[in-house]
N, C-alpha and C positions, 0 to 999 in steps of 0.2 A: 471244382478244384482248378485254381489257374494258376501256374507257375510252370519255370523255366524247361522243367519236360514235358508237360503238357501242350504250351506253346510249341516245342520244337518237333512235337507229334503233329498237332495240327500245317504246321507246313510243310511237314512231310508229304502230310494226305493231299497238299494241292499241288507240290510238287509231280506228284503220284497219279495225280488226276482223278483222284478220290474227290478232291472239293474245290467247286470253282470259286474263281477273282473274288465274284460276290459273296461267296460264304463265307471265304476266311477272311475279308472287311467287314462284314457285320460281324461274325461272331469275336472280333480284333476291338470294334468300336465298341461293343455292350459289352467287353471284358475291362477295357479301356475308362470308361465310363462307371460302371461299379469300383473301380480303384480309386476315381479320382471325387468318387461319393461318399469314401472314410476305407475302403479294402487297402488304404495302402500302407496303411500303418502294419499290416503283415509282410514282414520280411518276404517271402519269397514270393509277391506280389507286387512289393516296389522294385526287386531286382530286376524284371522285365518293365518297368514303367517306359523306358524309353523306347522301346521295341512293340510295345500294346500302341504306344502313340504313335508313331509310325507307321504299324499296320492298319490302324484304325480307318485312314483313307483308303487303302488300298480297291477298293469296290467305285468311290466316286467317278462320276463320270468329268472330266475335263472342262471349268468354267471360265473362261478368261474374264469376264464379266463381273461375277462373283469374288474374283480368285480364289479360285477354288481347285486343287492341283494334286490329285493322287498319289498316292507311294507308288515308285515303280517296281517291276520287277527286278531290278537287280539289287535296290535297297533292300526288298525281303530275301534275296541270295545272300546276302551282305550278313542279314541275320541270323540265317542258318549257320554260314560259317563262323559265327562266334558262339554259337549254341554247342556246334558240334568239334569244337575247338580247335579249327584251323583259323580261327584270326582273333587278336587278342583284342580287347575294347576298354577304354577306360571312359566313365563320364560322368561327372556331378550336375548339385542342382541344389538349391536352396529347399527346405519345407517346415511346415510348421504343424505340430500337431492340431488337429479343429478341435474343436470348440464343443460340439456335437458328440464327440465321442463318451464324454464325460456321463450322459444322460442315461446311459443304460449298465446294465451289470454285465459282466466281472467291473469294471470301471468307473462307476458311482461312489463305491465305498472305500478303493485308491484315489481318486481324487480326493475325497475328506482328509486324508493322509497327508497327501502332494499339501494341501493347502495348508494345513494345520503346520505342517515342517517349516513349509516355506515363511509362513508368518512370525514363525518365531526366529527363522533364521535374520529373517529381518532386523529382527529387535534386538539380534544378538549383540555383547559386545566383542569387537574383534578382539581386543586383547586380552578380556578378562572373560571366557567361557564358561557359563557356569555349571556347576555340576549336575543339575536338573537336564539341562540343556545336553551335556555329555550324555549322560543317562539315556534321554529319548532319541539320540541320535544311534548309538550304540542297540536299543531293541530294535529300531527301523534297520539296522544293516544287518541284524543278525534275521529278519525274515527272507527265507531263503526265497530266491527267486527258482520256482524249478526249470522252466524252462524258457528259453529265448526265441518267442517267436514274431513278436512285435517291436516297433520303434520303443515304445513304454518301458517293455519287460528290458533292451538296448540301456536306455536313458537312465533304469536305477541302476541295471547294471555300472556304472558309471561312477553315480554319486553312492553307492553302496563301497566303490573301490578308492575315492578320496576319502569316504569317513574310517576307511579301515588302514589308509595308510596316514591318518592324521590324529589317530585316537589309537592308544591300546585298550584293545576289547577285554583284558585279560583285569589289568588294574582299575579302568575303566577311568581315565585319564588322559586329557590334549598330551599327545607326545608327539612333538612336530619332527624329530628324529626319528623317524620310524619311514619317513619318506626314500625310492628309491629312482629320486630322479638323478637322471644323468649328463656331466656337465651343469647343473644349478645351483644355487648359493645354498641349499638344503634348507634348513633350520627358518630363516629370514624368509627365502620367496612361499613357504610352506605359513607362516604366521602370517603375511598377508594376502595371501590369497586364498584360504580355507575356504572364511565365511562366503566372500565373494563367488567365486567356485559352486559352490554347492548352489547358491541363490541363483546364476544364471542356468545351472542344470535344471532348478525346481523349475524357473520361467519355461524351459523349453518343455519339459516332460506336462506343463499345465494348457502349453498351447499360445502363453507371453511374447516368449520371443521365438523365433525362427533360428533352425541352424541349417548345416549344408552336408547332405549327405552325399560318398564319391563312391561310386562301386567300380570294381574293376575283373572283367572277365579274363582269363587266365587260362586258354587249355582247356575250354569250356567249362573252369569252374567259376562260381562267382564271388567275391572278399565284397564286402559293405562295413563303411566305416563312418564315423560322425567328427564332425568340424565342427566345435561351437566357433562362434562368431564375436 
């Protein structure tokens, strides 16, 4: 289990003197290293992304040669105080989901999904939606997502909440009036942008394109939120 109170337990213990420089850098680096091998599509694993890479040096010994240049100790004081929420942190970064993740279950048989949507959204046309197309957009947003604990379960979360503010579920009809954006032209920016919309969610949730995620710690809690691009 690696996340944001686990981390702030482990520096406790070296603060403490439970665990020295060198253990809480390897155990930082191979926590670091499993994230950055597909764990980080678990939310409460990308939240510390910046903080596992950080620590991760902390054990190196000093190479001017190599350059090669440890975390100091006050950078890991730095991180305690956002953990234990005396200092607040904000920071983004670009990601994209891999490729790899696709090849195994729960996630094999949601990709067939991802793709299958995506290709027909393709083909869609913007201005005339057809009722088939309605139809299968409408069962895909009605499977409930139970819980959000990944980037994935994030991303339909997403496109599940443009297909429901761009379709009535009920008549089972494009109803671009149903939009509740604020300050927009309604009706017009919602007609062209639907299809669009949804196509670059499918890109990002297949691993296509890249978007940017900004998490922001707060009081020691942490907000994660998504930037398509």
């Amino acid at each position: 289990m690696i996340n944001a109170i686990y981390l702030k337990q482990k520096i406790n213990q070296y603060f403490n003197g439970e665990l020295s420089k060198k253990e809480l850098g390897l155990w930082s680096m191979r926590a670091y290293y499993a994230l950055m091998q597909g764990e980080y599509i678990e939310l409460d694993k990308l939240e510390i992304y910046h903080f596992l890479k950080t620590i991760s040096t902390f054990h190196i010994v000093p190479n001017d040669i190599a350059d090669e240049y440890p975390c100091t100790e006050e950078e890991v004081k730095d991180i305690m105080e956002v953990l234990a929420g005396k200092k607040d942190l904000c920071f983004s970064f670009n990601i994209r989901i891999y490729e790899g993740l696709y090849k195994k279950e729960p996630y094999t048989s949601r990709w067939e999904i991802f793709q299958q949507l995506r290709r027909e959204i393709e083909e869609a046309d913007r201005d005339n939606i057809s009722s088939l197309m309605t139809h299968k957009l409408i069962a895909y947003s009605k499977q409930s997502v139970d819980k959000v604990n990944t980037l994935v379960d994030l991303l339909e979360c997403h496109i599940k909440g443009i297909i429901a503010e761009n379709i009535d579920l009920e008549e089972e009809i494009v109803d671009f009036r149903q939009s509740a954006g604020i300050y927009v032209a309604g009706m017009t920016v919602n007609r062209e942008n639907f299809i669009s919309s949804l196509k670059k969610l499918f890109d990002c949730i297949l691993g296509i394109s890249f978007f940017r995620v900004s998490i922001v710690y707060k009081k020691g809690i942490s907000h994660l939120s998504l930037v398509l691009l």
